[in-house]
N, C-alpha and C positions, 0 to 999 in steps of 0.2 A: 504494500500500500504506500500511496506516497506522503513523505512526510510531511509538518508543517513547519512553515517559515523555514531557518535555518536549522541548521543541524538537523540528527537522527531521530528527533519526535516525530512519532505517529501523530494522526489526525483523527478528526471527526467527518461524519458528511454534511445533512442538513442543522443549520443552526440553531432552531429552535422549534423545529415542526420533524411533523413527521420520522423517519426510523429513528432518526437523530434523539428527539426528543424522548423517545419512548425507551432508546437504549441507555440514554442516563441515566433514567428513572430507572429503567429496571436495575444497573449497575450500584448506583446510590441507596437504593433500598436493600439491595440485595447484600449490599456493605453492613449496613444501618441494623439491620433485623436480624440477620444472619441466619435468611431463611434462602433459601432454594426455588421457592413457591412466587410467586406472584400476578395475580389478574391485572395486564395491564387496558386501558382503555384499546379503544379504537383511531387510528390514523389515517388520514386523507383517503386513501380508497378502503379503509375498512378493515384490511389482512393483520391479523391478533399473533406475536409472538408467541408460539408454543409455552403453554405457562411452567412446565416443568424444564426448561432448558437455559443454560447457562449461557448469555449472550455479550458478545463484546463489541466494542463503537466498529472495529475494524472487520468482523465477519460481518456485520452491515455494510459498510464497504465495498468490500469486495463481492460478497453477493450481488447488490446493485450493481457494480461496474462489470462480474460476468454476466450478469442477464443480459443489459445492453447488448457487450461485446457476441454473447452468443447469439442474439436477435439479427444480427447484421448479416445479410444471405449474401453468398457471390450471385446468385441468379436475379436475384433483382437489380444488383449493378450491372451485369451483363443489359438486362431490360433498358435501365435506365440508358446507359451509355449509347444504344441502337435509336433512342429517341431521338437524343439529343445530337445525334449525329447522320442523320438523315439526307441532309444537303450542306455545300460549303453557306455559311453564316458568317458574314464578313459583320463587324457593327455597323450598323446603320441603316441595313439591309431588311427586306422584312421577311426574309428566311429569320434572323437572327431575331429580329421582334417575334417568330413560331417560338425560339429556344427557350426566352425570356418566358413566353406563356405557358411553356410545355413545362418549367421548372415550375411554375406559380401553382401550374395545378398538380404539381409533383407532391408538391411541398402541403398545399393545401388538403391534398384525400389524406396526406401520413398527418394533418391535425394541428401542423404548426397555425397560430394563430396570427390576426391581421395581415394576411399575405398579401403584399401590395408594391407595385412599381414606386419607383423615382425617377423623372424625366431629368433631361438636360439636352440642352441647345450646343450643338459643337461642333468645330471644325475636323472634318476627315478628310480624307484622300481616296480616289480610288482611279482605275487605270481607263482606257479606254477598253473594255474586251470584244468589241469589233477588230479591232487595230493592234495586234500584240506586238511588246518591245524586240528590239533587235541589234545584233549586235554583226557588222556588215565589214569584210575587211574584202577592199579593192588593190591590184596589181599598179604598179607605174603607170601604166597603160588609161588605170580607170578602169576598166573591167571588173566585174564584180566576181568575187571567186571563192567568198562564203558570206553565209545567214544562218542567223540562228531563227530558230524555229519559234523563239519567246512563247512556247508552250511544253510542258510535260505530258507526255503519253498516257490513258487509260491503262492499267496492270490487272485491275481486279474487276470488271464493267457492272457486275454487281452491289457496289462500292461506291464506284466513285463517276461514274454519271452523270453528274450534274454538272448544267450549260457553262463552261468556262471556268470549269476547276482547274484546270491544269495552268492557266494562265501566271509567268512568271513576272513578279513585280515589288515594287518596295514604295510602303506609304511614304508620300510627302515629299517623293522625290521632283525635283524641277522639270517641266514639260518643256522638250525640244529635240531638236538634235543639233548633235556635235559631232566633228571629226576633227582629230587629231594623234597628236603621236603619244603611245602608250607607255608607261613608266612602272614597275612594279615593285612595290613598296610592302612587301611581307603580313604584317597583320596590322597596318595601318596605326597602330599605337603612338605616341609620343616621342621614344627612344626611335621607332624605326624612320620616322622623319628627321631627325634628328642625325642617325649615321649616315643616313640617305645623301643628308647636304653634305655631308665630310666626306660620301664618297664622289662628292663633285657632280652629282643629278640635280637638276632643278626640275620642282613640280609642274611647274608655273606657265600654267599654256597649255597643260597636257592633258588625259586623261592618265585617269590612277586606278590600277590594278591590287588589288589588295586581296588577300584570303581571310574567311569568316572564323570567329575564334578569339579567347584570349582580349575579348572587348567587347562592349556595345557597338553595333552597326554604325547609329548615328554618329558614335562619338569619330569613327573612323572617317566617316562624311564629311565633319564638319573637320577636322584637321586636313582632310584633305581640299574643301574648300578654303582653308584660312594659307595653305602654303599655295593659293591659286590655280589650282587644279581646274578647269573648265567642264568636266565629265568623271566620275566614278562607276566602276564595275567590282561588283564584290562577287565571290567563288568560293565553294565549299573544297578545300583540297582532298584528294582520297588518302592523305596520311591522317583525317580526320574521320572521317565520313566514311570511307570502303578499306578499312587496313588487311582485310583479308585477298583484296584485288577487287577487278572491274570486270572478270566474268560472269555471265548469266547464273552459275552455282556459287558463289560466293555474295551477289547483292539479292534485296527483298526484287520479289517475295519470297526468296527460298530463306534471307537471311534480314535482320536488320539493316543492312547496311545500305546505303543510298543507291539507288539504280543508276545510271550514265544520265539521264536527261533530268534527276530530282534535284529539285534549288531548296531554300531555305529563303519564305520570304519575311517582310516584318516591314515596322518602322524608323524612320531615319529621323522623327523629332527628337531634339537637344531639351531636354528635360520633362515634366509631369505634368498631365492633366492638360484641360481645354487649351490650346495655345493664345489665343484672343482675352482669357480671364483667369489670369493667372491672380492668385489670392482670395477671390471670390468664384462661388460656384456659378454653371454655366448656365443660367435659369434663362426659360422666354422672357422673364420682365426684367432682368437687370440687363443695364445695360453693358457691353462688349471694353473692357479698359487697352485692348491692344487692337492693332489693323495687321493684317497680313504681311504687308510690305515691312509694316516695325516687326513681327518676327522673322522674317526673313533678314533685316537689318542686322539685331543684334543676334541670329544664329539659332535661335532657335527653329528656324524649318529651313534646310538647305534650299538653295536656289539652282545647284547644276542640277543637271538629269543623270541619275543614278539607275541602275538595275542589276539583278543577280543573273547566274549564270551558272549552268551545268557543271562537272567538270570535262566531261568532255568540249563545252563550248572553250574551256580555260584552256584546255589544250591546244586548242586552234592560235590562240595568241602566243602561249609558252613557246610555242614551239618554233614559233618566227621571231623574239625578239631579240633585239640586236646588244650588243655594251656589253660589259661584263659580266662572270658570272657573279650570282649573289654568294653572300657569306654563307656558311653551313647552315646556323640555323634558319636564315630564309627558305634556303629547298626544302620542297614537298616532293610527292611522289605521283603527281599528275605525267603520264606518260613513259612511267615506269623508269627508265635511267637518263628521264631528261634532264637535261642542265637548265635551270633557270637562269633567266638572265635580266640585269635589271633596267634596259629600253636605256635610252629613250628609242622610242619606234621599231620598226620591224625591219629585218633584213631585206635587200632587194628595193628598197623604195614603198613598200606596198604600205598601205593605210586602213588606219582604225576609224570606224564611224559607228555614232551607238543613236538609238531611235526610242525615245521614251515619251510615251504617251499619257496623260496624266491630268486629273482635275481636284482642286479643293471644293467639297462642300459642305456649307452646311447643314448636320445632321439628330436628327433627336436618337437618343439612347437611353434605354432605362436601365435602373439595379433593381434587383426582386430582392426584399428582406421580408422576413419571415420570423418570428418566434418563439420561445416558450417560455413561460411568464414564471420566474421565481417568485418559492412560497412563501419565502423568508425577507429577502431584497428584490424586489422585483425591479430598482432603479439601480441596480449593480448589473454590468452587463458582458458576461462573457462571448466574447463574438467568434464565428467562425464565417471564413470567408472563401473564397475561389471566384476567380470568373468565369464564362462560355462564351464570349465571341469569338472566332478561331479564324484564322486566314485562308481557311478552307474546309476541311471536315472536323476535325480538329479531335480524334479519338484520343490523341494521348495531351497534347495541350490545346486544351486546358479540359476537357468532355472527360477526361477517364477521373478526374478532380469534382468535377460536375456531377458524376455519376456518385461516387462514392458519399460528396455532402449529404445527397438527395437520400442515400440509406441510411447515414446514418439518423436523419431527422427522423425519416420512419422508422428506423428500429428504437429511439428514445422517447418516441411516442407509442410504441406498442408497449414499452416496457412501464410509462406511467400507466397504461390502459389496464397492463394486466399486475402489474404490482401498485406498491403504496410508496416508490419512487416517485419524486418531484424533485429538480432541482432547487435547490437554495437561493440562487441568482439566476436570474433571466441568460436565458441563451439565446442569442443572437443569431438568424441564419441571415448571408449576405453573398448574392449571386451577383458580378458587376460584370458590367457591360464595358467594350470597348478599351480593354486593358491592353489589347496587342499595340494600341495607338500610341500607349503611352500613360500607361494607368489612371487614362481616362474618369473611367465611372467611380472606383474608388478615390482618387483624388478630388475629384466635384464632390463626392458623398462628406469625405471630411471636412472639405472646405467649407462645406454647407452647416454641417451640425460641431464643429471643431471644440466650442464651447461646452455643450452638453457631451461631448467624448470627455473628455479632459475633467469632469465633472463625477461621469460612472461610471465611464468602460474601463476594465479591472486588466483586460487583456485581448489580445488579436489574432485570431493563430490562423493561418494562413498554407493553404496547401494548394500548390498551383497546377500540377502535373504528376502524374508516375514516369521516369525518366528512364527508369531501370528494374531492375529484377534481385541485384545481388545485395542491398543493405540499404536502412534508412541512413537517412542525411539531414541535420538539423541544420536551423543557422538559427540563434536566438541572442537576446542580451544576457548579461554575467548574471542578473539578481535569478533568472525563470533558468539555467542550466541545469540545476540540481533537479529539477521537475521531469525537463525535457528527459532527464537519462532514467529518472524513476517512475515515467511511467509508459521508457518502453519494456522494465523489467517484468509488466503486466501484463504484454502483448503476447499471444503464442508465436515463434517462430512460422510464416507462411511456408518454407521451405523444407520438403519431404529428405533432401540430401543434408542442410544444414542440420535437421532435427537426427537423424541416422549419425548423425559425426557429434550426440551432444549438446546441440545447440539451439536452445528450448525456446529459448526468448529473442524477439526481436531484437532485444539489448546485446544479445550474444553475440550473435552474427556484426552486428553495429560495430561492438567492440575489437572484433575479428579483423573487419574490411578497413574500416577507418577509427585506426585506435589510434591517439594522442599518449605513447608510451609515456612520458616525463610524466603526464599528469595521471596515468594511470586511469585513464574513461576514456569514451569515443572523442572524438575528434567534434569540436562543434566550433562553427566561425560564428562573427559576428555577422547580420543579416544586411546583405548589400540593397540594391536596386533592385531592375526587373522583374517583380511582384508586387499584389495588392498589398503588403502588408508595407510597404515602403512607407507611404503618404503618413500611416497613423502611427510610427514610431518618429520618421523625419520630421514632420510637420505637426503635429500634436501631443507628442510625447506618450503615446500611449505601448508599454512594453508588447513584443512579439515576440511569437514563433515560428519560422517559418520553415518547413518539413517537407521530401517527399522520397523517393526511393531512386536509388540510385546504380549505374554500372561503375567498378572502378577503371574500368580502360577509355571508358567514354563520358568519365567525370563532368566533363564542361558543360555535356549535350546532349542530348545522343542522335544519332545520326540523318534519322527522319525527320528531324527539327522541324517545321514550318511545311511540310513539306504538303505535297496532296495525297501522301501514301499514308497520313495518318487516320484511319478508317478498325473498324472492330477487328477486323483480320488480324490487324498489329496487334493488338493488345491480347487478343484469343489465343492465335496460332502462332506468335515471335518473342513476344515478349513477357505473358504471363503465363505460361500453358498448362499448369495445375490447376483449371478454372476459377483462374483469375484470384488466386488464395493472397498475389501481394495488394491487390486492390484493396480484399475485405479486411487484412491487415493495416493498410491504411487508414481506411474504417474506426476499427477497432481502436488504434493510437487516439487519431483524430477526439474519437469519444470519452478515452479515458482521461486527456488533456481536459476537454472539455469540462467532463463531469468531474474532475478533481479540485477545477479552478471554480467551478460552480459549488462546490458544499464541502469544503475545506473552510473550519470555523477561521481560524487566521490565515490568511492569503497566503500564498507557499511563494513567497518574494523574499531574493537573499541577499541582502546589503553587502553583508559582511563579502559574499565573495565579489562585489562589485570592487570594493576596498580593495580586494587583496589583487585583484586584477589590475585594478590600475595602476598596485606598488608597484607589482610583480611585470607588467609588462608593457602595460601604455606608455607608461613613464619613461620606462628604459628606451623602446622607441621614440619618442620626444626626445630624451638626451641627444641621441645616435642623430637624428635629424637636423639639430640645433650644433651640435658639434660641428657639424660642413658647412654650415654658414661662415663665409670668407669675410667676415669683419673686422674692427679695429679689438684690441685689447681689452677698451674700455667700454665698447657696445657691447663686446659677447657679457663683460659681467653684468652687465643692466638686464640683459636675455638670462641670464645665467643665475642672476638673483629674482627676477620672477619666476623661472621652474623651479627655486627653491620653496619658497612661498608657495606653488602650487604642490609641491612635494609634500610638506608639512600640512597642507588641508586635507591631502589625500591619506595621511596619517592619524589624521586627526575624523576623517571618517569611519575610519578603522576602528578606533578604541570606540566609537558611536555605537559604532553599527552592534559592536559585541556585548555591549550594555544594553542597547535594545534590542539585542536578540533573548538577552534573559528575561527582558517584558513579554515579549512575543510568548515565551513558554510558561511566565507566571498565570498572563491575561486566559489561554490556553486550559491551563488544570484550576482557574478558579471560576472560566464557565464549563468543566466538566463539573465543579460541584452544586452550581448555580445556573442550569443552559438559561432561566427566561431572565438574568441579566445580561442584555447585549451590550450595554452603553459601551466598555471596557474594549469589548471584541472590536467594536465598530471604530472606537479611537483610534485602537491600532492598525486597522485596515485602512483607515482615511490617510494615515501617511503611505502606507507601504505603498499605497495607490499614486500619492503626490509624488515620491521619489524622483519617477523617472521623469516629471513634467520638470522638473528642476533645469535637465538639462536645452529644452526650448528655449532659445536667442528670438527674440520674434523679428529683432532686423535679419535675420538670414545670417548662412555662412557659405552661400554661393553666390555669384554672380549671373551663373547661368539656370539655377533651378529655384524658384522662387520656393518647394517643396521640402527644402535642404535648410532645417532650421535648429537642429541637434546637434551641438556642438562636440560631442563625442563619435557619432555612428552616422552623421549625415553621409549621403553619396558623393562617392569621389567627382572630383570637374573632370577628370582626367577620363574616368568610364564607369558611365552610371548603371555597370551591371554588377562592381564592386561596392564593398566600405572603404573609407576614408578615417582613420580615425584620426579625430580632434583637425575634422578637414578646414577649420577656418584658420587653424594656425598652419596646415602646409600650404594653403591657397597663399598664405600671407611670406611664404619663406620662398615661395616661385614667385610671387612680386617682386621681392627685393633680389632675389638674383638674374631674375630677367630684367629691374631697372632698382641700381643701389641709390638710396637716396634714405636722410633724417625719416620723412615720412611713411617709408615702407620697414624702417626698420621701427620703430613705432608701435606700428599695429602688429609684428611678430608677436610684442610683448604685450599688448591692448589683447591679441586671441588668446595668447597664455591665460594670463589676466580673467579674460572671460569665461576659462574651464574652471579656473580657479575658483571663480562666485558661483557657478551651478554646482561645485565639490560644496561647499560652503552649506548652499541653499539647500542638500541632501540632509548635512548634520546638523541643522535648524531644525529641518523638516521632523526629523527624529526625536526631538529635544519635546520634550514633558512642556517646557518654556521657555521663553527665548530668552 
């Protein structure tokens, strides 16, 4: 069972009603009397403890949380997932307005209550699919002597039939054509612009050739527009995507791995949510605070014409370009023992031209939230999240996520139906729209209610995709880690060979594939970008989880990404083939996160290891960073006397955190002896809850992401598919090394400064009194 607060105390479930209440009375009395015997009442649906049996707070527990977990079938997720994947559902689409409804009434027959959309007004992208992109390379002559085909093949016609699936394209990108000479620039990142100019290439006039991977799309766009690039082409290389090779027995459908003509498509906007309304949500009556042209100005929507491409299409270029070869780690394995080379242009004279077709509109999009009303705090709100809009069918992202919410709602609604289970706090169900854009519908959603999150949402936990088959993958913050790994020790093992080798528990396996030896647990990062749970830990402070299954050879992705081959087949027959056992394991997690943070009497939130994380490691990378700053003497000691200062706060949260963790366990065993006084409980949960808002800067800590307002875990400027931590002070150390000057070094010490007050504002937060 999972424990409470810090440390190895067990918990309770509900806090004042229901099994909860019934099992203290019985405990207390059964202390008191030192009898055996006891009648106790009746509890929300009626079901009477056996009066001659000896019960404990934690076989309530666990009882509840196996019912659940056994209620949750693979075959209704199978069901679901055929629903909702029926046709490609781009947002904005009114296939994707069917997904939206097909969830509400999903949601609605399993019992969740108030099931009801939220609109919004917003700019999208979409292609011309009369007219598909293309990428055209002509001889000296002019003659034209290839085309790409700007569509991917039907594989499975059962599947995937629908009018203009295959269509290959990337939101947002600039409508035109261009021809010019081609340059290839490895995975587009910062460093590889960077060597790029020291190997004497200029971008600038060209198109840029870049492989997908090791970054966000956009961020690769928009460096490649900022070095002057006039066109981008992005490609999945098969040392990513086909490592097993590019024949017919080795790619899907016999295998996972990307077919010759499968792209990866997505969007190329520079940071979150409506691009027109940034800070407020995108409502029909407010009005619009940016115009197109101002984001295209300051970078937020690229302006060249961008599109992806096969890898076979990538071979058509690789294999003509001219200049040297690249360094080792730019080669891939597109064309087996080709030499890459890094352009400019093509051998022979011959010429690159690319044809990208492309419109902004705007488009309405909804989020479907759904409910279950706690018995206890019903304005405490544990949320669970995923979205369904997919850039095509979308089986594995984001639909095999979609599918699993959808079970579990109904299996924790059969399980109140047929037991005298109820959660404690409100659970939140939350299906959003339009996340491929740019986490759209979740970031309009907080923008909208920011106030009231930051007020009673307790937590966010977020699962976007099933990726993989061989082990769960967390990303969470330091205070929920201890959670995160205790309640995968809950989960059965989905795997028939792991379980045969030992390996019982989801936790097992976790620990197996991605273990963090030193620390002796699985491996867990902090939670970067490219998910709904971004906006409500960046932007509103509100703590996440963010979870889903993983391969370790295809860590980054997996290979189908974006692709039109993600359809039921993949998840039935490639990727999950024990009938779909790691979905309902998902499931399963999903639920016991949920139901632990719901009726756990004190909030299972850990200060203390927040402290020791940041002695232990934040800190040390800020020394390490702040040490290469090429200053005077007597500026590093002004940089160098504020980390101390922030050192000593971060110490000083420590000795807090361990004194209020012995509150947490006194507040704990004296409403075990008293459950219907809450006042005490409720005290201490109202901070554990403020903690993380402490870290919200509400002037931002980016320039480019208005969304980026958490001064420790905001997303990186550099690729907002990572973390940054304590991103306002590395924003502020690439200032002043890009232009040294009183003023840039300044604010080094002003963003130190600033981690400092929110360290401060935690052990306030904690403080009995201030």
């Amino acid at each position: 069972m999972p424990y409470v607060g810090v440390g190895a105390q067990k918990a309770s479930t509900n806090l004042t009603g229901g099994p909860m209440m019934k099992a203290y009375a019985f405990v207390l009395a059964f202390f008191l009397l030192g009898l055996g015997v006891l009648a106790l009442g009746k509890h929300h649906s009626g079901r009477r403890f056996n009066q001659y049996s000896k019960v404990s707070i934690d076989d309530i527990h666990e009882t509840d949380a196996k019912t659940i977990q056994d209620n949750i079938k693979s075959e209704n997720i199978k069901k679901y997932l055929r629903i909702f994947t029926q046709e490609p559902h781009i947002a904005g689409t009114d296939a994707n307005k069917k997904v939206a409804y097909a969830i509400a009434s999903a949601w609605t027959e399993a019992g969740l209550e108030d099931v009801h959309t939220l609109p919004y007004e917003v700019l999208l992208s979409y292609p011309d699919f009369e007219n598909p992109n293309s990428v055209v390379i002509q001889n000296s002559a002019g003659k034209e002597i290839f085309r790409s085909k700007g569509v991917s093949p039907v594989i499975i016609p059962d599947e995937q039939s629908g009018k203009y699936a295959g269509h290959q394209w990337l939101a947002y990108g600039g409508n035109g054509t261009v021809s010019a000479d081609v340059v290839y620039i490895n995975r587009g990142n910062a460093n590889d612009f960077k060597n790029l100019k020291l190997m004497g290439v200029d971008v600038k006039g060209k198109i840029a050739l870049m492989r997908y991977g090791h970054g966000f799309r956009g961020d690769k766009v928009y460096k490649a527009q900022q070095a002057g690039a006039i066109g981008a082409i992005l490609f999945s290389d098969t040392s990513d995507v086909a490592q097993d090779g590019v024949d017919s027995e080795h790619v899907y459908p016999k295998t996972i791995w990307m077919p010759n003509e499968g792209v990866q498509r997505g969007s190329l906007m520079h940071g979150d949510g409506d691009p027109l309304s940034p800070f407020y949500p995108s409502k029909k009556e407010l009005f619009k605070g940016r115009t197109i042209e101002e984001a295209k100005d300051d970078g937020t929507l690229p302006s060249i014409p961008v599109l992806p491409v096969s890898y076979t299409t990538a071979l058509q270029l690789l294999k003509r370009m001219s200049g040297r070869a690249v360094p080792s780690d730019w080669q891939g394995f597109v064309g087996g023992n080709l030499t890459y080379k890094l352009g400019p242009g093509f051998v022979n004279g011959e010429k690159l031209t690319i044809n990208v077709h492309s419109e902004l509109k705007t488009k309405r999009i909804r989020n479907v939230i759904g409910y279950i009303r706690g018995a206890e705090e019903p304005d405490r709100y544990i949320m669970l999240g995923n979205h369904f809009d997919a850039w095509v069918y979308g089986s594995i992202d984001p639909n095999s996520g979609t599918a699993v919410l959808a079970e579990v709602a109904r299996a924790m609604m059969q399980t109140i139906n047929e037991t005298s289970w109820r959660p404690a706090r409100t659970i939140v169900f939350n299906a959003w729209d339009a996340e491929e854009f740019g986490l759209i519908g979740s970031t309009e959603f907080v923008e909208e209610f920011v106030d009231v999150l930051q007020k009673r949402a307790v937590v966010y936990i977020n699962m976007d995709c099933i990726q993989g088959n061989a082990s769960l993958h967390v990303d969470t913050v330091p205070t929920l880690e201890h959670i995160a790994i205790e309640a995968a020790k809950h989960v059965p093992n989905p795997s028939k060979r792991e379980r045969s080798r030992g390996r019982n528990t989801v936790y097992d396996t976790w620990m197996k594939v991605f273990p963090e030896k030193k620390a002796g647990r699985p491996k867990i990062r902090v939670p970067g970008g490219g998910s709904d749970h971004a906006p409500f830990l960046n932007f509103a402070g509100v703590p996440v989880i963010n979870f889903n299954y993983k391969n370790y050879t295809t860590f980054d992705t997996y290979p189908l990404y974006h692709s039109m081959y993600e359809t039921p087949f993949t998840n039935i027959h490639l990727m999950d083939t024990e009938d779909l056992a790691v979905h309902r394991a998902i499931g399963q997690y999903w639920a016991e996160l949920a139901k632990t943070f719901a009726d756990e009497v004190v909030l299972p939130m850990n200060t203390t290891n927040l402290a020791s994380v940041m002695i232990k490691s934040y800190l040390p990378q800020l020394k390490a960073s702040i040490s290469g700053i090429n200053v005077s003497r007597i500026d590093f000691e002004s940089i160098r006397t504020q980390y101390a200062l922030l050192s000593k706060s971060s110490q000083d949260l420590l000795v807090m955190s361990k004194k209020f963790q012995e509150t947490m366990q006194f507040t704990f065993h004296s409403f075990s002896q008293n459950p219907y006084d809450a006042k005490h409980v409720n005290a201490v949960n109202e901070r554990l809850i403020s903690t993380e808002r402490c870290f919200i800067n509400p002037r931002g800590v980016s320039k480019h992401n208005p969304s980026a307002r958490h001064v420790l875990f905001s997303v990186s400027d550099s690729d907002s598919y990572s973390n940054s931590l304590m991103a306002g002070i590395q924003n502020a150390i690439h200032s002043y090394e890009t232009s040294p000057s009183k003023k840039n070094l300044r604010e080094i010490i002003n963003q130190i400064s600033t981690v400092q007050y929110s360290v401060i504002c935690v052990v306030n937060t904690l403080r009995d009194v201030i």
